[in-house]
NUGU-620567 format. One record per residue: residue number from 1; residue in one letter; y, z, x of N, C-alpha, C, O in turn. Coordinates in steps of 0.05 Angstrom, whole numbers, plus 5000, padded with zeros to 4 digits. Each point is the difference from the previous one (the first is absolute). Layout:
<atoms>
+-----+---+--------+------+-------+---------+------+--------+--------+------+-------+--------+------+-------+
|   k | r | nnorth |  nup | neast | canorth | caup | caeast | cnorth |  cup | ceast | onorth |  oup | oeast |
+-----+---+--------+------+-------+---------+------+--------+--------+------+-------+--------+------+-------+
| NUM | a |      Y |    Z |     X |       Y |    Z |      X |      Y |    Z |     X |      Y |    Z |     X |
...
+-----+---+--------+------+-------+---------+------+--------+--------+------+-------+--------+------+-------+
</atoms>
This chain:
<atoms>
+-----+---+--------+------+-------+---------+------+--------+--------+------+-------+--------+------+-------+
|   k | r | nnorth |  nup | neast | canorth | caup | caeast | cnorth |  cup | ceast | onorth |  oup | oeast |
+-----+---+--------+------+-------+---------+------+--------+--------+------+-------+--------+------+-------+
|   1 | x |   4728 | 5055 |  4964 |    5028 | 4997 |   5010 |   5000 | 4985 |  5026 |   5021 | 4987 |  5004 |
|   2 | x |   4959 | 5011 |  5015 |    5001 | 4988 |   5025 |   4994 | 4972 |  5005 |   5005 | 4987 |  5020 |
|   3 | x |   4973 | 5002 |  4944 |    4994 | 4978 |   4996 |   5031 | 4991 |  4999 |   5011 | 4984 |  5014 |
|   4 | x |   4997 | 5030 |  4968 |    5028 | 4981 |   4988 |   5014 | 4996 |  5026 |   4998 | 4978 |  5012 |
|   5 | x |   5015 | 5037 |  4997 |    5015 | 5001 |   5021 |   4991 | 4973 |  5025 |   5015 | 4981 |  5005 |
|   6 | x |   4958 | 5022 |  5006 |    4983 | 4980 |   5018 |   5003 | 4969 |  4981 |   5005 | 4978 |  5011 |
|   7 | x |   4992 | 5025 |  4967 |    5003 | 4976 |   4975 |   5029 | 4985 |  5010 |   5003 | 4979 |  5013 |
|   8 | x |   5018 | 5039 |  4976 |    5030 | 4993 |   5000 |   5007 | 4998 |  5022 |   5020 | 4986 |  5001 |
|   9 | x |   4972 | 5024 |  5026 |    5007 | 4993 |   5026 |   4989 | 4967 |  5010 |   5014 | 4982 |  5010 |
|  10 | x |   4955 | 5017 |  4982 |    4988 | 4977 |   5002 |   5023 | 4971 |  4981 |   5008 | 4981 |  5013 |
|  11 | x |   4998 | 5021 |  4957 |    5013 | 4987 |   4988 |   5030 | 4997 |  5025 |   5006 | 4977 |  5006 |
|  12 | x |   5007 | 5041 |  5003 |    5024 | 5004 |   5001 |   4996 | 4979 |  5026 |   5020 | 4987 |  5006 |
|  13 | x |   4957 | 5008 |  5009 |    4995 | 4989 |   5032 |   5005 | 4973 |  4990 |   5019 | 4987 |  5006 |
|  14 | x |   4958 | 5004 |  4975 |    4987 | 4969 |   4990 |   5032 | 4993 |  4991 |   5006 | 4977 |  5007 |
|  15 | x |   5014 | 5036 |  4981 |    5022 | 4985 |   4986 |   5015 | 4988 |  5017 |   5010 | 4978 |  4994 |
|  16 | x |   4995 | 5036 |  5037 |    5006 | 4991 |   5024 |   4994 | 4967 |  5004 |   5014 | 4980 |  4996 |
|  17 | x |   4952 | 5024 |  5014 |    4997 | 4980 |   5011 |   4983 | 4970 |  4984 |   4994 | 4978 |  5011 |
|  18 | x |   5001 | 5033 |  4956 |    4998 | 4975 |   4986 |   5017 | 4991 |  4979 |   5008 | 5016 |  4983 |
|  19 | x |   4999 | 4953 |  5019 |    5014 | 4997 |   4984 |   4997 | 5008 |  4970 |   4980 | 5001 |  4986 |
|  20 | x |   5050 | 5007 |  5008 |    5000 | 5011 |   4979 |   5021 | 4978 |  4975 |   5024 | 4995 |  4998 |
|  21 | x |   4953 | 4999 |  4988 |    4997 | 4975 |   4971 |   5011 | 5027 |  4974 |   4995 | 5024 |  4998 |
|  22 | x |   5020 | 4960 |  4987 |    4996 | 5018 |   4976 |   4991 | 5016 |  4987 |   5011 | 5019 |  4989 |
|  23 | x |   4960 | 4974 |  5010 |    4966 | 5013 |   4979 |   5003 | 5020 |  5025 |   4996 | 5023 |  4993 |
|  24 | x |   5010 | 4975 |  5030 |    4989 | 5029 |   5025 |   5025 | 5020 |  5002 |   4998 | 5025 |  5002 |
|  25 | x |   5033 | 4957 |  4995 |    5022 | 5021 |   4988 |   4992 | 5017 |  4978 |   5003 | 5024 |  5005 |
|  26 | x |   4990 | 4972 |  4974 |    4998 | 5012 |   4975 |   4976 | 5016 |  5006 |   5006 | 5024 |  5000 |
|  27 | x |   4971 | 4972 |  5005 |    4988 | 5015 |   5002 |   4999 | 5027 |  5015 |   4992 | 5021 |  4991 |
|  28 | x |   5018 | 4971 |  5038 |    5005 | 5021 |   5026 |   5032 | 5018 |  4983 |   5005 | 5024 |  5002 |
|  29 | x |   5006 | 4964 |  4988 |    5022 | 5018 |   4980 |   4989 | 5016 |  4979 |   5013 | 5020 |  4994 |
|  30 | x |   4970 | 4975 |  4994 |    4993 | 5014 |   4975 |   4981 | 5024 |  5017 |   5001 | 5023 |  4991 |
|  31 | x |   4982 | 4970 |  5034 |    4986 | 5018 |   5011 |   5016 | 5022 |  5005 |   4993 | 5021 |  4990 |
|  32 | x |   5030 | 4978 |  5024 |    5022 | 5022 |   5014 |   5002 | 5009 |  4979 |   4986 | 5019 |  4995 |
|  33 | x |   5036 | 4970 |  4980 |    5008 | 5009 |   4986 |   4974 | 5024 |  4985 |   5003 | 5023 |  4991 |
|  34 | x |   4976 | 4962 |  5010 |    4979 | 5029 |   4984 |   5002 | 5018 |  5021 |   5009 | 5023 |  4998 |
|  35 | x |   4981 | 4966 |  5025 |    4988 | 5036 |   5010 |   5031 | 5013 |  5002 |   5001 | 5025 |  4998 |
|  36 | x |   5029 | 4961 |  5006 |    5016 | 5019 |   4994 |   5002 | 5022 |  4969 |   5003 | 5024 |  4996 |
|  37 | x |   4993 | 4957 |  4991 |    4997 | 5021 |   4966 |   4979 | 5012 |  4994 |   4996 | 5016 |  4981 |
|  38 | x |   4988 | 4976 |  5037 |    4970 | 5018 |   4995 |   5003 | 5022 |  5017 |   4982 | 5014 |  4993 |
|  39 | x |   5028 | 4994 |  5020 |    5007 | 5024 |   5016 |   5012 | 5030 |  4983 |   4994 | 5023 |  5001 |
|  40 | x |   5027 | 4957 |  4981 |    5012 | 5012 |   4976 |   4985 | 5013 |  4976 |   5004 | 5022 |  4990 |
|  41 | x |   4972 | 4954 |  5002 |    4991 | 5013 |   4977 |   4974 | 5008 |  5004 |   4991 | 5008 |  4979 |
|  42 | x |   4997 | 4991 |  5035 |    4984 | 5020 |   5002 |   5004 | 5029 |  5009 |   5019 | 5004 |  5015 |
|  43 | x |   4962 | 5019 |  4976 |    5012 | 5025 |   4991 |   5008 | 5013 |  5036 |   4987 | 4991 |  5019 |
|  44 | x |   5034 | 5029 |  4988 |    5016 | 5011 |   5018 |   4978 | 5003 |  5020 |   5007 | 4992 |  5023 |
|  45 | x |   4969 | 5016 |  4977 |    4975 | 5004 |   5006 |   4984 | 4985 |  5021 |   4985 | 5010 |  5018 |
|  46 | x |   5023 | 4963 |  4977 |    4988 | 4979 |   5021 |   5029 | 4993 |  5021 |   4999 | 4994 |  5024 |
|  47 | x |   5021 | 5009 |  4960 |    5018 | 4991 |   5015 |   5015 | 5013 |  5027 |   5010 | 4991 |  5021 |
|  48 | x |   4985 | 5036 |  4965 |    5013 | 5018 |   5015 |   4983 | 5026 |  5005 |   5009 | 5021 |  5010 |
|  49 | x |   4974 | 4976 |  4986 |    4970 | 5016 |   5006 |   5004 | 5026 |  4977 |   4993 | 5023 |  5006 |
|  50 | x |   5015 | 4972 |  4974 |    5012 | 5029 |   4975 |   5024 | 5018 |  5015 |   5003 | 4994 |  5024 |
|  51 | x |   5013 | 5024 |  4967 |    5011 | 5016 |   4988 |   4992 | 5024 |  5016 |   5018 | 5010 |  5013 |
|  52 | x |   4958 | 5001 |  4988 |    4989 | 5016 |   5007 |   4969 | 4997 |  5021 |   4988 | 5021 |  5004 |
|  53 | x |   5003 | 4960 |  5007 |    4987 | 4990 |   5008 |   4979 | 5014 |  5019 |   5008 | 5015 |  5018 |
|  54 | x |   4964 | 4980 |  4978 |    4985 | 5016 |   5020 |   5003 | 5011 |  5031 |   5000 | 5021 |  5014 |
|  55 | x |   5004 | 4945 |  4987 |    5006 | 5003 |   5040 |   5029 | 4986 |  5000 |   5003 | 4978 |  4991 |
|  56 | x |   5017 | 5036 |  5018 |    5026 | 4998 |   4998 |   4998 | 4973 |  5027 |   5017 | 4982 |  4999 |
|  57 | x |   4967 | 5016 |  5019 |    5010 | 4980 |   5028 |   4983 | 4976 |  4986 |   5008 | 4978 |  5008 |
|  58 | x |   4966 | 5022 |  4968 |    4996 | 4977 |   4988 |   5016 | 4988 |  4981 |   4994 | 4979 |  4990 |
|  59 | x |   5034 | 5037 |  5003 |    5014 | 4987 |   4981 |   5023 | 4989 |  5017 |   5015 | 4981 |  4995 |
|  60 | x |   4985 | 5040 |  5029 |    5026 | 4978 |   5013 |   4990 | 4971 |  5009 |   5013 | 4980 |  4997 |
|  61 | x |   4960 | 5022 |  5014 |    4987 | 4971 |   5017 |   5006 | 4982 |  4963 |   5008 | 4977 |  5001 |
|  62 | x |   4986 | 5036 |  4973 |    5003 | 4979 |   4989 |   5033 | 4990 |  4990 |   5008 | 4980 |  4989 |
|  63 | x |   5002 | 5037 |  5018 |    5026 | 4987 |   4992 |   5017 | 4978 |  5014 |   5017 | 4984 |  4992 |
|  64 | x |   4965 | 5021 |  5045 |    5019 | 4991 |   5024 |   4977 | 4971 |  4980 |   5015 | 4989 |  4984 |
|  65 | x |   4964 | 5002 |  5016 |    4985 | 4973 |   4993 |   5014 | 4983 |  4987 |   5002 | 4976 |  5004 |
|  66 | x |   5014 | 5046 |  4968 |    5002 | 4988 |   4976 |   5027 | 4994 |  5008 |   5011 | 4980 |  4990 |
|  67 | x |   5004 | 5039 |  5034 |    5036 | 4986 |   5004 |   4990 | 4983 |  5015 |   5023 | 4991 |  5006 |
|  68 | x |   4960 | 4991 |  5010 |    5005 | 4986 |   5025 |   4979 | 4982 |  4976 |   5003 | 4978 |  5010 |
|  69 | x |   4985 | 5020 |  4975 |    4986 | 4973 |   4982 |   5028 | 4989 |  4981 |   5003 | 4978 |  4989 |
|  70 | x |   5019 | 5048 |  5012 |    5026 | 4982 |   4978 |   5007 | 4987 |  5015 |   4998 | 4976 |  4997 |
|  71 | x |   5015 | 5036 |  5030 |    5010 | 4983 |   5013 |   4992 | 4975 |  5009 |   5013 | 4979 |  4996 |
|  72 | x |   4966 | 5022 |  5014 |    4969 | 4971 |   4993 |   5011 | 4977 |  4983 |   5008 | 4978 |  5008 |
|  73 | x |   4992 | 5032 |  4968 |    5002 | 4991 |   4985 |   5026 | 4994 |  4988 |   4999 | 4993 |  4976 |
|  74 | x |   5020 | 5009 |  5033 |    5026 | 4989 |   4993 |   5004 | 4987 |  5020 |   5017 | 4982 |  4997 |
|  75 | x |   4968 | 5020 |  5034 |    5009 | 4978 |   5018 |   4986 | 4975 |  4986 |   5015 | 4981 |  4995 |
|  76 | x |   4961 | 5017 |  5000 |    4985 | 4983 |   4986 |   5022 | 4979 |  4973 |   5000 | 4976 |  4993 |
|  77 | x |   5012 | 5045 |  5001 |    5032 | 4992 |   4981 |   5016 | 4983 |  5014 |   5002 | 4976 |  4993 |
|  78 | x |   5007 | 5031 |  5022 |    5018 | 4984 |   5024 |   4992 | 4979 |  5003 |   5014 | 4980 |  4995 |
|  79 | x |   4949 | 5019 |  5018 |    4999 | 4973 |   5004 |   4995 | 4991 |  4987 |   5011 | 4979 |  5005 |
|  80 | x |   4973 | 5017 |  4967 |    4994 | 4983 |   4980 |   5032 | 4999 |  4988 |   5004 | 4978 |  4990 |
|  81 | x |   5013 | 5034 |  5008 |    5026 | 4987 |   4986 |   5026 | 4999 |  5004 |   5012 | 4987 |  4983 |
|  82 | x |   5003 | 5025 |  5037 |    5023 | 4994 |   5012 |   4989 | 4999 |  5032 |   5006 | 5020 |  5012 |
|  83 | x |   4980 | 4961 |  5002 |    4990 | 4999 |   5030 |   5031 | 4992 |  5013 |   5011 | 5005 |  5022 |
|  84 | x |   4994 | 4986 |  4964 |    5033 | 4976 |   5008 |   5018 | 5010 |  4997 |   5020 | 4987 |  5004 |
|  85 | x |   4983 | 5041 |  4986 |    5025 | 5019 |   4999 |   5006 | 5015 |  5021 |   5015 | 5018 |  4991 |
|  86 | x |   4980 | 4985 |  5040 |    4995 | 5010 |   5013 |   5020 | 4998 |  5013 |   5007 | 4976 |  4998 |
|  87 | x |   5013 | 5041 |  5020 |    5019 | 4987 |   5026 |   4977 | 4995 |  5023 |   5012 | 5001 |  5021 |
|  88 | x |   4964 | 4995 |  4982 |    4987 | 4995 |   5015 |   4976 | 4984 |  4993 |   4987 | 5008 |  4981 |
|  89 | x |   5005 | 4972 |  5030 |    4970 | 4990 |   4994 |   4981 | 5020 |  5014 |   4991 | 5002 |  5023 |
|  90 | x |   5005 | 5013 |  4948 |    4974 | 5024 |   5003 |   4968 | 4985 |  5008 |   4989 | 4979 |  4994 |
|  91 | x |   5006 | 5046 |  5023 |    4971 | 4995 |   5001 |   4988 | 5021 |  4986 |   5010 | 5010 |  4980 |
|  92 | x |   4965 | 4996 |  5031 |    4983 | 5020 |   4989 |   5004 | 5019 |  4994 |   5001 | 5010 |  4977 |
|  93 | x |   5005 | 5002 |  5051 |    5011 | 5029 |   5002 |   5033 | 5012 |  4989 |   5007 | 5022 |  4992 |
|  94 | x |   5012 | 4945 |  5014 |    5027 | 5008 |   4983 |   5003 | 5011 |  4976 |   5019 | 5014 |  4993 |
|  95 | x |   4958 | 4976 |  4988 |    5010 | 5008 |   4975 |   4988 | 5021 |  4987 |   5007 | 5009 |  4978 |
|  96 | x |   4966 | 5003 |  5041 |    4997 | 5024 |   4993 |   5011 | 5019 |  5017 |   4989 | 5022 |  5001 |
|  97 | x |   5028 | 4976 |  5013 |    5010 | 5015 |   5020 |   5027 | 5002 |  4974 |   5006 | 5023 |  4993 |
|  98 | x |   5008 | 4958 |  4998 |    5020 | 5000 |   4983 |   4997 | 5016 |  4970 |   5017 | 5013 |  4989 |
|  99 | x |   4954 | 4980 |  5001 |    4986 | 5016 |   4984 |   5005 | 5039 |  4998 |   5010 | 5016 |  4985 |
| 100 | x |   4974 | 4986 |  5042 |    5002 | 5026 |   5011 |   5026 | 5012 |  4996 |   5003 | 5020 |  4985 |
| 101 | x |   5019 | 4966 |  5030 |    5028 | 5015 |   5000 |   5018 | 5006 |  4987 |   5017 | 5017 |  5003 |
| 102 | x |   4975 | 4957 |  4970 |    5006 | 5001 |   4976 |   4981 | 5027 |  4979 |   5014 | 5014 |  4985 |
| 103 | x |   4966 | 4988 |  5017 |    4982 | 5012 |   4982 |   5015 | 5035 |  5009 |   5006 | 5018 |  4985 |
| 104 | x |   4997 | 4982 |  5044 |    5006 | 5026 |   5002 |   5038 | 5004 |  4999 |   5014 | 5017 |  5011 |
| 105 | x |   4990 | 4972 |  4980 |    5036 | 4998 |   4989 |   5013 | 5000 |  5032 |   5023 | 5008 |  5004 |
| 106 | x |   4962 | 4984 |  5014 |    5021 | 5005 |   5028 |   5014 | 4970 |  5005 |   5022 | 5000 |  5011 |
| 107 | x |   4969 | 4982 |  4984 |    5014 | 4973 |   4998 |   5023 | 4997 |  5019 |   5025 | 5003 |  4997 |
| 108 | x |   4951 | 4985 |  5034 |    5017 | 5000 |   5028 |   5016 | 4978 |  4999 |   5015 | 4998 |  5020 |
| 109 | x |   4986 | 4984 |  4963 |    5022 | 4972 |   4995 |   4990 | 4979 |  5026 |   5011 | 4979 |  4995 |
| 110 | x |   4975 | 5021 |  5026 |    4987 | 4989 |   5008 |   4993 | 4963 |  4990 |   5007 | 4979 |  5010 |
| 111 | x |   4980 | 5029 |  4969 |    4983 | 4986 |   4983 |   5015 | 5001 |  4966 |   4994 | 5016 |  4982 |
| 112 | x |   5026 | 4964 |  5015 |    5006 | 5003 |   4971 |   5001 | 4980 |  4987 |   5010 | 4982 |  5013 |
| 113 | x |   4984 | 5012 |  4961 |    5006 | 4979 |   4983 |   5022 | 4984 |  5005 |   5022 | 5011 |  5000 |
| 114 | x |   4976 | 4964 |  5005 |    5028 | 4980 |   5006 |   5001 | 4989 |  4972 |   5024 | 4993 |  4997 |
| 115 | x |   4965 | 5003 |  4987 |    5000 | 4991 |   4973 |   5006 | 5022 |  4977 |   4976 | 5000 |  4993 |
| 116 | x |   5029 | 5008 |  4998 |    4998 | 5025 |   4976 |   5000 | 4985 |  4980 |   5021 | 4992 |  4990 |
| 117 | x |   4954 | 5002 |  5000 |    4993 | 4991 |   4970 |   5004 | 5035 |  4986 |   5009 | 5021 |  5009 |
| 118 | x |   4979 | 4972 |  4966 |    4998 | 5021 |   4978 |   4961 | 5002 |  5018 |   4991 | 5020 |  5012 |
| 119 | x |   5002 | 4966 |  4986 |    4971 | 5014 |   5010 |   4994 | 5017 |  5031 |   4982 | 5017 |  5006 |
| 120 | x |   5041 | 4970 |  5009 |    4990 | 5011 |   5021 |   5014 | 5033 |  4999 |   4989 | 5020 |  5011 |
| 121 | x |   5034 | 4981 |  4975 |    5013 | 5029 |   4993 |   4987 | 5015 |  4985 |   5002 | 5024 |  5005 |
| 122 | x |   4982 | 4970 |  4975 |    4982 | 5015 |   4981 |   4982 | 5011 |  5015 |   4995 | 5024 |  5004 |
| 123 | x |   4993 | 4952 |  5007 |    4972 | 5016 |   5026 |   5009 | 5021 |  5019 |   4987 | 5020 |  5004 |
| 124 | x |   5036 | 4976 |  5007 |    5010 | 5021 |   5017 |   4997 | 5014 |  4995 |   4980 | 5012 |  5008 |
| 125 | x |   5037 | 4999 |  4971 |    5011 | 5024 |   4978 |   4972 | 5006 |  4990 |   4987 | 5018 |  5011 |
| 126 | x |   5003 | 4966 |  4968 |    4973 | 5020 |   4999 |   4981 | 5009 |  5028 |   4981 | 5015 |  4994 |
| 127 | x |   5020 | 4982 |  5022 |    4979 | 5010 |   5017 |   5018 | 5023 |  5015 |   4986 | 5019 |  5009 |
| 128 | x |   5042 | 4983 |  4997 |    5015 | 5026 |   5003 |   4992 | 5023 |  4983 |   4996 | 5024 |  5003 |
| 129 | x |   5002 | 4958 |  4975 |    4999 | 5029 |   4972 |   4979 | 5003 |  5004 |   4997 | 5023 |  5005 |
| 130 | x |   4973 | 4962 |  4996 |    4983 | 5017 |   5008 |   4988 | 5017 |  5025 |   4983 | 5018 |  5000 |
| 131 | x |   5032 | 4970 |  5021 |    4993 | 5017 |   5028 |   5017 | 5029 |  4985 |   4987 | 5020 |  4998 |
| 132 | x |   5034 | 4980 |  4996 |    5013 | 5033 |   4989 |   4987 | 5016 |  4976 |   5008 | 5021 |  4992 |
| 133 | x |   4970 | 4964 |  4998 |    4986 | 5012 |   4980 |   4986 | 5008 |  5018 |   5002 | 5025 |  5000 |
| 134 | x |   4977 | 4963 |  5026 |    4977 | 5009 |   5008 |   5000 | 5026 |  5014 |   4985 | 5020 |  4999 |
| 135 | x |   5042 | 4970 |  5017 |    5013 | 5024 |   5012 |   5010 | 5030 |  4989 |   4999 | 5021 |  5014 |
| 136 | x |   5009 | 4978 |  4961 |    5006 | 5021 |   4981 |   4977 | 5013 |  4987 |   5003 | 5022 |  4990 |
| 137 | x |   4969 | 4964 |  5009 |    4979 | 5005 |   4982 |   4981 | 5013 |  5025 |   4979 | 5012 |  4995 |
| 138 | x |   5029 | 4985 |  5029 |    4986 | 5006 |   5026 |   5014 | 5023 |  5003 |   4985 | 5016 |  4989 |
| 139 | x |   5042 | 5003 |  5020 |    5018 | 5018 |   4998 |   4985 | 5020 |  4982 |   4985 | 5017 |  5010 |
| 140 | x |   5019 | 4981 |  4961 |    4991 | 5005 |   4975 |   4966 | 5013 |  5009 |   4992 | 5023 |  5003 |
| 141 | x |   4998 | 4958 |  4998 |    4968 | 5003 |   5005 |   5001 | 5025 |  5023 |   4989 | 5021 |  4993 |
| 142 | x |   5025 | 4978 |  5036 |    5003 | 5020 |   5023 |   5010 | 5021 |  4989 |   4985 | 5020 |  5003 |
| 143 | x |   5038 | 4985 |  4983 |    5006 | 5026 |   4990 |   4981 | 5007 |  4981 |   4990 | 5021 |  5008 |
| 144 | x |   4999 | 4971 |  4969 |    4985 | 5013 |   4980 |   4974 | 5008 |  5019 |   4992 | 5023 |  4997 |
| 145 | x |   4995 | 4960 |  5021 |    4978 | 5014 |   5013 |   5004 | 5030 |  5021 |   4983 | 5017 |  5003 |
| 146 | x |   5048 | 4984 |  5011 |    5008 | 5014 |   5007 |   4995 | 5021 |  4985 |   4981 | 5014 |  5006 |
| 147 | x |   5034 | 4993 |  4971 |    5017 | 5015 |   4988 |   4965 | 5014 |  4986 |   4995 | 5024 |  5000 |
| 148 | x |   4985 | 4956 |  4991 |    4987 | 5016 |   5002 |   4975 | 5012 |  5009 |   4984 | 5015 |  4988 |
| 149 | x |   5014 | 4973 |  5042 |    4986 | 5022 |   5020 |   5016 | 5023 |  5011 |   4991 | 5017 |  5015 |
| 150 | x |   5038 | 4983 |  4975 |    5011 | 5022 |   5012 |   4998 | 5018 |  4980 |   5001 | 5023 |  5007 |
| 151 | x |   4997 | 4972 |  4966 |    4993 | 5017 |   4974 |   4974 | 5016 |  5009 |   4996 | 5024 |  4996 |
| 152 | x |   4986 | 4959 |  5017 |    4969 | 5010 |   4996 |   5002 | 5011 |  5026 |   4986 | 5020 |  5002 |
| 153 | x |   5025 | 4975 |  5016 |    4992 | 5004 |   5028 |   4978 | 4994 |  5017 |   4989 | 5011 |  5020 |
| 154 | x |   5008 | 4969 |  4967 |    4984 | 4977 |   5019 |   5014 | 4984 |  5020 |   5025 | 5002 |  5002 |
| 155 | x |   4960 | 4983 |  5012 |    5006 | 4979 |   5018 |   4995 | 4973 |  4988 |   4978 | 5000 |  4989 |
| 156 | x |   5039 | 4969 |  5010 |    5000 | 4978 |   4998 |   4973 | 4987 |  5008 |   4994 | 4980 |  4987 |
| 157 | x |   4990 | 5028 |  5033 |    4983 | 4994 |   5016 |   4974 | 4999 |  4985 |   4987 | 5018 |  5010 |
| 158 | x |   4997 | 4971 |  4970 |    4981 | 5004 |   4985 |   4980 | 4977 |  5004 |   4979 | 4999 |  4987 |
+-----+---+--------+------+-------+---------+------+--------+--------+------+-------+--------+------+-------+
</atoms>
């Protein structure tokens, strides 16, 4: 999980500062686009550390990786494909900073699309819907571990 993450941060830098030709659009797009769906289909387990999970603070460290590698990776989106939709000429940090605020549905308007294609609204929108999945599946995950160390009367702390 930390390869990927160190990976998609490293891709997300290089898109910045080398030009970017066609063959490196498509490619650096198809990259995001997997590790976003690979998050998905691989089993609840890696993603979200299970359901029921050994060490409850190793499943949060993996969830905070796997929300801050989407986000990664949809800024990585931005710049390989709407860079020019921006009310601002983004740098580095703008568009994962825009990433971020978007991913967690707070969207400070700061930083917004001056163009609204169909792609740059799709990307939005999907990465809202998944920051409220991660968020709901994280909730979910806190109450069921709650609910049952207070069954057993144990402590979280393992």
């Amino acid at each position: 999980m930390f390869l990927r993450f160190l990976f998609l941060v490293s891709l997300y830098v290089a898109a910045f500062y080398l030009p970017l030709r066609l063959w490196s659009k498509i490619s650096l797009t198809c990259i995001a686009v997997y590790s976003i769906g690979d998050m998905f289909v691989l089993p609840t387990s890696y993603v979200f550390g299970g359901v029921s999970p050994m060490r409850p603070l190793r499943a949060m460290v993996l969830v905070s990786v796997n929300y801050v590698s989407i986000c990664v990776a949809f800024g990585l989106l931005y710049v390989t494909l709407c860079r020019s939709s921006f009310s601002i000429d983004p740098d580095l940090i703008d568009l994962a900073y825009f990433s971020c605020t978007t991913m967690t549905a707070m969207g400070l308007g700061d930083i917004t699309p001056v163009r609204h294609t169909i792609l740059v609204r799709f990307l939005v929108m999907s990465e809202v819907l998944i920051g409220l999945y991660f968020w709901a599946v994280l909730v979910g995950m806190i109450i069921s571990w709650t609910a049952r160390e207070a069954g057993s009367g144990g402590s979280l702390r393992k």
